[in-house]
C-alpha positions in Angstrom: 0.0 0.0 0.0 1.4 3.5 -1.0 0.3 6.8 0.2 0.2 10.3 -1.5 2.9 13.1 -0.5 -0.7 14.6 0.3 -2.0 11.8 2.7 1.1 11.3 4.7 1.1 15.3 4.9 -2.4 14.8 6.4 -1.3 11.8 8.9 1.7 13.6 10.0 -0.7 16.5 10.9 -3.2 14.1 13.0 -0.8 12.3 14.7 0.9 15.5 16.2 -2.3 17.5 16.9 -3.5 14.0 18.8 0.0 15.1 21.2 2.3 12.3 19.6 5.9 13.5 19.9 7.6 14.9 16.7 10.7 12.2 17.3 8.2 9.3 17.0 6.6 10.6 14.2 9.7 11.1 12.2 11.0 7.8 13.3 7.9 6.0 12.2 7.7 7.8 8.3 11.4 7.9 8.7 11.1 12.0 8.3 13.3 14.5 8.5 13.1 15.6 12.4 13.2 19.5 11.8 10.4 18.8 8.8 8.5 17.2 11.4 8.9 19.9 14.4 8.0 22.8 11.6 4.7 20.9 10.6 4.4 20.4 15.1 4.9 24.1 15.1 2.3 24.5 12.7 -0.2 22.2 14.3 0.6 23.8 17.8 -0.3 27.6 16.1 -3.8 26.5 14.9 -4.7 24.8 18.2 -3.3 26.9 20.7 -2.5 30.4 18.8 0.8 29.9 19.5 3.9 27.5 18.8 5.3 27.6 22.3 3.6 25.7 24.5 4.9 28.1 28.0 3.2 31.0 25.7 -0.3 29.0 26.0 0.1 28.1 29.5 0.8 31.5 30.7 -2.1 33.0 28.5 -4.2 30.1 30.5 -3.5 31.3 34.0 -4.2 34.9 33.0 -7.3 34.5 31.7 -9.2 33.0 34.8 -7.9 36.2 36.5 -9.5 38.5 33.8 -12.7 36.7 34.4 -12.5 37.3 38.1 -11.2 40.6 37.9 -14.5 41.8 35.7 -16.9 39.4 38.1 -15.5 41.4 41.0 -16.2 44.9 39.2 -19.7 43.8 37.9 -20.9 41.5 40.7 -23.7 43.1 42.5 -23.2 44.2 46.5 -24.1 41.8 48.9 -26.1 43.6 50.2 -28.2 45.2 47.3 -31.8 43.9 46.5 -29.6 41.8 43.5 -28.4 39.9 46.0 -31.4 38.9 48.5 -33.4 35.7 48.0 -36.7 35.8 46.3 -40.1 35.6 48.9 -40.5 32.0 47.9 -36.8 31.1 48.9 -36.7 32.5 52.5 -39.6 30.3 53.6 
């Protein structure tokens, strides 16, 4: 069985968006390691935004803290009518 440049472009992609390691991969099509790491960079820009992986995980801390940042600003006062229970719920 023979593949197309195409389809082994296409396998090369799947395998390294499913997170297997760009040494494997080029050992197992017997690729050219740094062909292989560019396509992983590649693959790593359309899933995450970004090729480095320290990049994504800092942007991944940072954004929990935006959303509690604007909760905080937005949230009503405890002690506004916003806040209390309904008639039905204090029974």
């Amino acid at each position: 069985m023979s593949i197309t440049a195409r389809e082994l472009e296409d396998l090369v992609g799947k395998m390294l968006g499913e997170g297997v390691p760009a040494g494997v991969v080029s050992r197992v099509f017997e690729l050219d390691i740094e062909l292989v790491k560019d396509e992983q960079k590649k693959v790593r820009v359309r899933k995450y935004g970004t090729e480095d992986l320290n990049d994504y995980l800092e942007q991944m801390q940072w954004t929990p803290s935006k959303w509690r940042e604007r909760y905080l600003r937005t949230a009503p006062h405890p002690s506004s009518p916003a806040m209390s229970l309904p008639s039905w719920a204090s029974r």
